[in-house]
Structure formats: structure tokens, C-alpha cells
DOBA-569470 format. One line per field, with one value per residue (C-alpha): residue number from 1; residue in one letter; x, y, z. Coordinates in steps of 0.001 Angstrom, whole numbers, plus 500000, padded with zeros to 6 digits. Example, Ala and Ser with C-alpha at 12.3 -4.5 7.8 and 13.67 -1.06 7.14 Angstrom:
2
k: 1  2
r: a  s
x: 512300  513670
y: 495500  498940
z: 507800  507140
END
This chain:
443
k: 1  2  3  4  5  6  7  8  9  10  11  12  13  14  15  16  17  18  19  20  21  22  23  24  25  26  27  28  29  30  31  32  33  34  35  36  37  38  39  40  41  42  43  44  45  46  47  48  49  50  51  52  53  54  55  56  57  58  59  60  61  62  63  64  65  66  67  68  69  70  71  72  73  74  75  76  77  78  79  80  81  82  83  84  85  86  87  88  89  90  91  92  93  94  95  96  97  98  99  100  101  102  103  104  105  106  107  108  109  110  111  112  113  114  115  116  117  118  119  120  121  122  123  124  125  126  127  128  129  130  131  132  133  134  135  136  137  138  139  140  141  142  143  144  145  146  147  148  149  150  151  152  153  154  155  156  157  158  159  160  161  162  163  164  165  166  167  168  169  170  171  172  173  174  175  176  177  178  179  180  181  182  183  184  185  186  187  188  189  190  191  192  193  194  195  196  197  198  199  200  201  202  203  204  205  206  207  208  209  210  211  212  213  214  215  216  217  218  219  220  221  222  223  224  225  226  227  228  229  230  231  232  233  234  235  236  237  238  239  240  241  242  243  244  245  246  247  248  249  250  251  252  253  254  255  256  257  258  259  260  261  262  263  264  265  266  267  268  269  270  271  272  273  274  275  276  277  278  279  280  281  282  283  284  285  286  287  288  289  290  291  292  293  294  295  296  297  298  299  300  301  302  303  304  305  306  307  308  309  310  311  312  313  314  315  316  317  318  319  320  321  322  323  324  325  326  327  328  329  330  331  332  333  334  335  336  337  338  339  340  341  342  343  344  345  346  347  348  349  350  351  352  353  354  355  356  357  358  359  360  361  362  363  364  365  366  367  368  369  370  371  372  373  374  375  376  377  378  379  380  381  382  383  384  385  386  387  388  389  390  391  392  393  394  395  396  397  398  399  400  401  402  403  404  405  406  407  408  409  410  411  412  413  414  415  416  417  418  419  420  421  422  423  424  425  426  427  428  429  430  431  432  433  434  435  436  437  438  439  440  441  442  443
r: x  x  x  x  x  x  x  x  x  x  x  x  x  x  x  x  x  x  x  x  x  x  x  x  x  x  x  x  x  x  x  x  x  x  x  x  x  x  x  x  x  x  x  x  x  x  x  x  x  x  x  x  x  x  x  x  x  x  x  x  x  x  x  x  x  x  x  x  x  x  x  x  x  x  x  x  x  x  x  x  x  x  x  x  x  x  x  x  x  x  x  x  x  x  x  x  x  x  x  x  x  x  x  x  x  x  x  x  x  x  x  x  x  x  x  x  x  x  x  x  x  x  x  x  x  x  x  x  x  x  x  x  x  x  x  x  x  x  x  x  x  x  x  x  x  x  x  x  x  x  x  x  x  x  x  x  x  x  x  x  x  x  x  x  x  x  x  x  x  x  x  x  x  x  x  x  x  x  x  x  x  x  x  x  x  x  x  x  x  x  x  x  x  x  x  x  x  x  x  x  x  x  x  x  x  x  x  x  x  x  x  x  x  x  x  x  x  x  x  x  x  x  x  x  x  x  x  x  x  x  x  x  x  x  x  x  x  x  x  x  x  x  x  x  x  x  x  x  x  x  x  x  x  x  x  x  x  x  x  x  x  x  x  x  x  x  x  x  x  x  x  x  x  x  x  x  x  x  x  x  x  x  x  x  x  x  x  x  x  x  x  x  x  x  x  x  x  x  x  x  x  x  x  x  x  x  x  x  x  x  x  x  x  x  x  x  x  x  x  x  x  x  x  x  x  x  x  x  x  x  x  x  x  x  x  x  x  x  x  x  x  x  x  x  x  x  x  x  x  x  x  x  x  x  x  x  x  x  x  x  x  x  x  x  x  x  x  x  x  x  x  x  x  x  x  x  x  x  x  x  x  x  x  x  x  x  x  x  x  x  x  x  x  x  x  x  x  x  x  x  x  x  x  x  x  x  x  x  x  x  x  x  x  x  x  x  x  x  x  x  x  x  x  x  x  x  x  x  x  x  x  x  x  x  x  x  x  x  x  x  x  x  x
x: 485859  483908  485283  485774  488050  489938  491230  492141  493734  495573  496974  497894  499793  501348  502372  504119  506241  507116  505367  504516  501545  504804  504900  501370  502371  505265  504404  507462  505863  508423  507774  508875  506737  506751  505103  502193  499494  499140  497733  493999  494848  491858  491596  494162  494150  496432  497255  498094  499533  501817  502451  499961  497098  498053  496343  493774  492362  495027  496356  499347  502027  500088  499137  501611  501883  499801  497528  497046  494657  492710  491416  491243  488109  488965  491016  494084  492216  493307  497100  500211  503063  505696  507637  504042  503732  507011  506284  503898  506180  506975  503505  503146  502497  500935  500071  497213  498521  497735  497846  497164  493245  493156  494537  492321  488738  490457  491276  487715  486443  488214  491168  494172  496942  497566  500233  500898  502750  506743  507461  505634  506794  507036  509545  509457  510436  507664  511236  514067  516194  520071  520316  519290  517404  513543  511458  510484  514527  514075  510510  509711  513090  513282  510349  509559  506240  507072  507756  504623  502438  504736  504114  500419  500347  501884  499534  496618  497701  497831  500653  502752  502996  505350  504511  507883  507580  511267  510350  510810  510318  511751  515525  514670  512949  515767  515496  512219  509038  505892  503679  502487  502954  505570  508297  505762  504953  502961  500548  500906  502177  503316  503086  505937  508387  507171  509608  508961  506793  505047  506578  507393  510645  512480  514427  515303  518917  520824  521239  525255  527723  527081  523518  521783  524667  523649  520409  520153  521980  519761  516777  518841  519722  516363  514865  517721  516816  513139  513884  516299  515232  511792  511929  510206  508162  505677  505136  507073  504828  506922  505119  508098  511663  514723  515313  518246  517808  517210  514654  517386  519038  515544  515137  518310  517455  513863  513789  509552  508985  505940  507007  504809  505637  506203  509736  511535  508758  507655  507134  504888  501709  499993  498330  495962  494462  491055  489829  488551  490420  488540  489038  490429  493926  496666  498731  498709  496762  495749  493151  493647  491266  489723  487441  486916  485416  488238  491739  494662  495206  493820  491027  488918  485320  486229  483170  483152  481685  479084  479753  477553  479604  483186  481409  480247  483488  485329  482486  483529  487381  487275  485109  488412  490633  492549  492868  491197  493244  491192  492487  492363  493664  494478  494208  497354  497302  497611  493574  491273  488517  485056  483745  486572  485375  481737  482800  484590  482080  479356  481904  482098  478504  478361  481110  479677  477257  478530  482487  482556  481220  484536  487303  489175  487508  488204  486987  483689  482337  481341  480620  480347  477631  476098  475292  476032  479727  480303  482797  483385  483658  483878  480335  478674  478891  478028  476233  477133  473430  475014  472928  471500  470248  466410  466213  466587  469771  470357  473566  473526  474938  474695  473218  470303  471241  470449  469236  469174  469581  469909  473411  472314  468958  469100  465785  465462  464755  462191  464122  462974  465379  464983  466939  470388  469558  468469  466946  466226  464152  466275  463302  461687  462276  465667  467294  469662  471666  475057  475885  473290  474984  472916  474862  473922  474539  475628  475390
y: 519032  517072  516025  512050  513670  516103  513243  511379  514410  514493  510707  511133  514517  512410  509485  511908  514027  511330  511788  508541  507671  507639  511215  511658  509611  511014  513375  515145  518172  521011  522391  526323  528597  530235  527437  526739  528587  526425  523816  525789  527914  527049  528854  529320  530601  528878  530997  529370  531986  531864  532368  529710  532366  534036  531412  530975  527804  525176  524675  525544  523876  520548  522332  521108  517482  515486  512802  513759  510834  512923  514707  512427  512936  516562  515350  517346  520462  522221  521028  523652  522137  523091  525784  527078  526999  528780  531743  532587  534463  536741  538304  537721  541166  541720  545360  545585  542712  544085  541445  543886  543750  539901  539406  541971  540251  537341  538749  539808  536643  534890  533314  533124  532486  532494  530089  531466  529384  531169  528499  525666  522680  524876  526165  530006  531832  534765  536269  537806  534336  534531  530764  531549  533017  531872  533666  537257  538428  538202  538771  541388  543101  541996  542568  540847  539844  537524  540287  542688  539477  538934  542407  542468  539012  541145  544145  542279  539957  536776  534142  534335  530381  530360  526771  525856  522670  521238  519830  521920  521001  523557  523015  519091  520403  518746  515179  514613  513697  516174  512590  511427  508147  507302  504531  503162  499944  498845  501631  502802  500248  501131  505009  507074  510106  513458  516328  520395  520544  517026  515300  511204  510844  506735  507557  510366  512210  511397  513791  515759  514395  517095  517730  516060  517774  521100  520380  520110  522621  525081  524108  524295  527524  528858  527606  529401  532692  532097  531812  534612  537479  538277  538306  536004  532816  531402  528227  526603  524245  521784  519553  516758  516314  516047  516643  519248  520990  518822  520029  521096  523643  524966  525838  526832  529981  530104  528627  529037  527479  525195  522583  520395  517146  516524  516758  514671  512486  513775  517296  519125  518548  516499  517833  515594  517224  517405  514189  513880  511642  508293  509203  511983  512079  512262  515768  518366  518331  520401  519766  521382  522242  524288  526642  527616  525189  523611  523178  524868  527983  530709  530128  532525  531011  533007  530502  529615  526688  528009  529596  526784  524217  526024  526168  522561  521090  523803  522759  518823  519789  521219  519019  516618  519036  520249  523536  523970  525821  526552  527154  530352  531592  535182  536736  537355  541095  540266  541145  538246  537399  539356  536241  535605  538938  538139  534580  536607  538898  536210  534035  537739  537938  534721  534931  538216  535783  531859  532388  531312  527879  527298  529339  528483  525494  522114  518961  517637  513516  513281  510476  508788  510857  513272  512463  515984  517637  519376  521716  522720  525324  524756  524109  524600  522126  523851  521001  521836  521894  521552  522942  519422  518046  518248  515328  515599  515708  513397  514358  510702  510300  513698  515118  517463  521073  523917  525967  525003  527865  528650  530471  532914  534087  533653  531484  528749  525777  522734  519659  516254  514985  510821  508924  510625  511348  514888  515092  518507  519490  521722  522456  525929  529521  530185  527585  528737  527805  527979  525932  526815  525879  524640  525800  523240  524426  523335  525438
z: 825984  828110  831698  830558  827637  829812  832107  828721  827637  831140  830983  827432  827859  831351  829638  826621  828857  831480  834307  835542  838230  840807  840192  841328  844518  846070  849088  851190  852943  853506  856990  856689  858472  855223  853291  855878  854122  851231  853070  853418  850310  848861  845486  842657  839323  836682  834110  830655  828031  825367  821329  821046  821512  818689  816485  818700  817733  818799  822703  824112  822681  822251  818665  816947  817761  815275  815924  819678  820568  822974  820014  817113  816141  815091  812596  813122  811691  815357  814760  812574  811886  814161  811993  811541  815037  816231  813599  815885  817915  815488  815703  819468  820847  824233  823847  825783  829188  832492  835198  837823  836608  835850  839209  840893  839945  841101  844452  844627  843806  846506  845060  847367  844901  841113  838745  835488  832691  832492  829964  828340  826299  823030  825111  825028  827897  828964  830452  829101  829543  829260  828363  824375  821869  821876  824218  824646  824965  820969  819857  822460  822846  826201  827493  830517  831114  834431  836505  835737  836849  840125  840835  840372  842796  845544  845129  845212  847672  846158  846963  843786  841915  838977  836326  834453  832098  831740  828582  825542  821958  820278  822227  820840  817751  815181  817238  818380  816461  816465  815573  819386  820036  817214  818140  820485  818832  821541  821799  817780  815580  812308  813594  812333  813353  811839  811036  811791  808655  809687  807200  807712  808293  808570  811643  814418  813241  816447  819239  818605  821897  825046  823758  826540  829042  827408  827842  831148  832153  829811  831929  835283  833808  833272  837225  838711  836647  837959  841642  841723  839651  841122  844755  847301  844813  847134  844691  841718  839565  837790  834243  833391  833875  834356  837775  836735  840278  843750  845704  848686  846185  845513  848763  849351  847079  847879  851879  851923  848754  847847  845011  843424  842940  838816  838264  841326  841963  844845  846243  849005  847521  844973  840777  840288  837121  835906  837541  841389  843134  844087  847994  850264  850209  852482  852975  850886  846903  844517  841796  838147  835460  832444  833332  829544  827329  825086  825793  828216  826319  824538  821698  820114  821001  824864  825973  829988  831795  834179  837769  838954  837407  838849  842254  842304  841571  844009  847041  845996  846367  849252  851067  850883  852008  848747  846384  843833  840779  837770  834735  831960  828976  828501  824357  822238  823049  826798  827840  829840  827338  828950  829937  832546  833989  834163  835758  838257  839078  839372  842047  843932  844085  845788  847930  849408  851086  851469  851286  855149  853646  851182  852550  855905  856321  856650  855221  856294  856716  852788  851243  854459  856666  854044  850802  849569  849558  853770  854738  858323  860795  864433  865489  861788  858680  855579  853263  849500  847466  843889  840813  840071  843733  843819  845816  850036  851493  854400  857311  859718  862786  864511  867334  866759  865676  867031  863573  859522  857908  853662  854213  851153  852800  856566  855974  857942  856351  857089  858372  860071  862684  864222  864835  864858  861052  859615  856471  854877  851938  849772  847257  847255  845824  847986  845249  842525  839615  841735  845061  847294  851175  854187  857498  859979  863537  866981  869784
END
């Protein structure tokens, strides 16, 4: 997917599960001494996994919901039907998962915390849940696969970020339709329901009395297991409603907790997700996307966008002051696809030399006084050369610096300064295909 269709994708999933533009708006920053570090964080991985990667050709629960519009010109040939879909479990067998090395080349390539799907909208639990049957308490025997990826965060020193999508389609599976967008007449006239097997059905069967009482409190249910089973969770990354659980009990069980802000409408930080916002915003954000090429989970094609591309829109990110929390799919048996491991070596290599330039920094005067993404550190602003620039980069409205250096080499480089404006030629062999930084110095 291109990035125009991932931010169609985005609105499309948004609109489906409820979560309204006031859900990207709302912005109540918890001040816990224990919650502070997410506000320079930087990095994240997100971590989408479940029986969906099995197939390995459809996304994560969004496989079996005909007629997605993000995708229409694919024809439904990567949609199941959902009983298709939930057999999946039954040869879902992670024989070969070991967080502790995922997490490790992260660690080495600079990421500060990692977010890994416990539950997605197809609604099995990666934990041995005691509120019912579908999740890895019937498939795996109990095996829990939460706590081995907990426990690889804390070795390897990454904050630990739980995602937990309230929505589940296989609790609603006998009263929901699996045809997006039916009984919205506005949107998709004439559209109608679909059953498990994607067959047309006239009308919804209606919902038993308590099921929407049930309901909730399965979810409640499931949040509580999450925060108390597995120690200190340093973030909890909510996708829909209901708000089963207010934000003071959350805390109440986990008092230096970072929430985001998709099931009560507000939260510590913002997810806007795989589209820059249109200015810097205020307080806390965090940008999501797909480092693979295709959708949120697992398919078999394992191919990556480019380091320089991850890089470019990391150096954008943080040049506004958020996170940046990219996005991967791990195989059926548990194992990162090799590419993910030569992405993660190739981000090493390059923060060995120009990690100063991303990490602990904060936001520098872009778009207004560089035409280039800055970052800053005390006296030096680090000007972002992205893959593409072949043009001169131009920094207005500063004093003259002492030294222009290529962070990567050392070299200085040849600048003219008049005027208050320096202008710097970022041509020449020292160029790369990643984002090659400029640290522009002030005694």
C-alpha cells in the first residue's frame, strides 16, 4: 500500500470501530513520575500478531470483512469468510516465538519501547483469558504468549506497551455483519448484512437481553487480567470502545501508566496513524505505521520499505516533537521474517554514528526556518538530509555557526552564510541512501 491508501485505510478502519476525530483530539496528560519518559520516547515498535498470520495473505482481523473499501480494487481475493477465518486458530502454532531476539535487534537499533497486539478485533486473546473460550487458553493449552514478550521488554530494556482493541467480532460474530459499510445508506446504499460464511442475509438476528451487559463486562474482564497479571505495564494502547474501565481505575491498578487516547476520548497522548499531522501538535503524540509493505499483520511476501524511507519519516516525526512507532508482523510459527532483521541491523549501523541527531532531542524550527526536518541539542541543530534532497538546504534567521559538519564523516561541509541565512550544499560523495544529518553548531 501506498501512503495515500494507508491513511484511507486508517479513516475507514476509524469510522468502522467508532473512533471518531474527537478521539484523536482529547489530550489529559497524567503527571506520575513514572509516566514522564514517554514524552522523548522517541522510538516504538508495534507489534501486530495473531491467527491471521497463519494464512498469510489477508490482515489482521480486517480479512474477513468483505468489501473493505480501502482495498477494493483487490477484489476481495485477500478476504475468508469469517468461519474460514476463525479455523485458523486451530493450526496457530508458535513453535519457533522468541521475543527476547525480536526485541533485542530492536534494542540495538535504538527503539525505546515496544506495543504488541494482546487482542485484536477477531478477538483472540494471545493470553490464557478466564473470561471464555477463544484465545490461546484453548488452541494452545494455555500457553501464554503475553508474558514471554513482557519479559523480553524488561531484559532488553524497553518500556513494556500492551495494544487491546475492545472490539471483538467473534463475541458479536452471530449479530454483526462481516460486509463493511452495510446499514449505512448514506455511505453504501443498497449494501447488505453478510453472515459468517458471507452470505446476504435481510436483517441482523437481534442481540439476546444482558448481551450488551455481558459484553462489557467480558472486555472489562479481559483489561483487568492485562494490568494485573504481568507486573509493572508502562503503556496500554486502546483501538475502539466502550469505555468499560475509566481511566482513574486504570491507574488505580497501574499508578505510572501511559494510555492512549482511543477508548475514553481522550488519554495522555495522541495515535495519529499513518498520516503526518498538518502542524506540530500540542502535548504528547505518537505517529503509527507499516514498516512492511502491505497491511498490519503478517503476509508471506516478508518485503520491507527501505531504512531510508523508515528514517525519513522518523527524522520528520521527531522534528515535531512526537514518537514514532513502526509497525511489524511476526510469522505464524512466532519468528520475525529476515528482512525485519536486516532492517534492524541497517538502523544499528546508522545509529552507531547520527543517533545523537534523533534520540533525546527536541523539536527544531521546521517548516518555518529550515526547509529540511531539525532536531535539537543545546547549542547544535541537526538538519535532516532525506534520501531525495539534492537541492541546497537553507536554516534563516540564525547567527553564524561556529562549524558544519556531515554528522556521519566528521567532514566539514561548504556553506555560505549573509545575511542571517546559511545555505549549505549537501551534494558530494559523503551522501547516502538513508538520512544523511548536518550538525550545525554554536559555540
Amino acid at each position: 500500500m501506498s501512503s495515500q491508501e494507508e491513511q484511507k485505510a486508517a479513516a475507514a478502519q476509524h469510522a468502522a470501530l467508532g473512533i471518531g476525530e474527537q478521539a484523536q483530539g482529547g489530550y489529559r496528560r497524567t503527571q506520575h513520575p513514572d509516566a514522564q519518559w514517554f514524552g522523548n520516547a522517541g522510538l516504538g515498535l508495534f507489534i501486530h500478531w495473531g491467527i491471521s498470520s497463519v494464512h498469510g495473505e489477508i490482515d489482521l482481523s480486517w480479512g474477513m470483512m468483505a468489501d473493505t473499501p480501502w482495498d477494493a480494487h483487490l477484489h476481495n481475493r485477500n478476504k475468508v469468510t469469517p468461519e474460514e477465518y476463525f479455523k485458523l486458530a486451530e493450526r496457530f502454532n508458535p513453535d519457533r516465538y522468541d521475543p527476547d531476539r525480536w526485541l533485542r535487534a530492536a534494542k540495538e537499533a535504538g527503539f525505546r519501547y515496544a506495543v504488541m497486539t494482546t487482542k485484536h478485533h477477531d478477538g483472540f486473546t494471545l493470553w490464557p483469558s478466564a473470561q471464555g473460550e477463544w484465545g490461546v487458553q484453548t488452541y494452545l493449552k494455555g500457553r501464554d504468549l503475553v508474558r514471554p514478550y513482557v519479559e523480553a521488554c524488561r531484559k532488553n530494556g524497553l518500556k513494556v506497551g500492551l495494544y487491546y482493541s475492545p472490539p471483538d467480532w467473534y463475541y458479536h460474530r452471530h449479530y454483526m455483519s462481516f460486509h463493511y459499510g452495510s446499514g449505512d445508506e448514506q455511505r453504501f446504499p443498497g449494501r447488505v448484512h453478510y453472515g459468517l460464511r458471507h452470505e446476504p442475509l435481510a436483517s441482523l438476528p437481534p442481540k439476546p437481553a444482558g448481551f450488551d451487559e455481558a459484553y462489557r463486562a467480558y472486555v472489562r474482564g479481559h483489561v483487568e487480567e492485562l494490568l494485573t497479571r504481568y507486573g509493572q505495564i508502562d503503556l496500554l494502547w486502546f483501538d475502539g470502545g466502550p469505555a468499560v474501565i475509566s481511566m482513574e481505575e486504570i491507574r488505580a491498578l497501574q499508578p505510572g501508566i501511559v494510555v492512549n487516547n482511543r477508548m475514553h476520548g481522550y488519554g495522555d497522548f495522541f495515535t495519529p496513524e499513518c498520516r503526518m499531522p498538518e502542524a506540530p501538535l500540542e502535548g504528547w503524540w505518537e505517529l503509527c505505521e507499516i514498516w512492511p509493505e502491505g497491511p498490519w499483520g503478517y503476509v508471506k511476501s516478508e518485503s520491507y520499505k527501505s531504512t531510508g524511507w523508515m528514517l525519513s519519516r522518523l527524522a520528520q516525526v521527531r522534528s515535531w516533537g512526537g514518537n514514532y512507532l513502526i509497525n511489524v508482523g511476526p510469522r505464524p510459527d512466532g519468528e520475525m521474517p529476515t528482512t525485519y532483521y536486516q532492517r534492524m541491523a541497517e538502523l544499528a549501523a546508522w545509529m552507531a554514528h547520527s543517533s545523537e541527531s534523533l534520540l533525546d532531542t527536541a523539536p527544531g524550527p521546521f517548516p518555518q526556518q529550515c526547509d529540511v526536518p531539525v532536531t535539537t541539542r543545546g547549542k547544535t541543530w541537526y538538519l535532516h538530509i532525506l534520501p531525495e534532497r539534492e537541492a541546497p538546504v537553507q536554516l534563516r534567521e540564525i547567527s553564524r555557526p561556529t562549524s558544519v559538519k556531515a554528522l556521519r564523516t566528521g567532514q566539514d561541509l561548504p556553506y555560505a552564510f549573509y545575511g542571517g541565512t546559511l545555505m549549505v550544499d549537501v551534494s558530494g560523495p559523503w551522501r547516502t541512501p538513508l538520512d544523511d544529518v548536518v550538525a550545525v553548531r554554536w559555540d
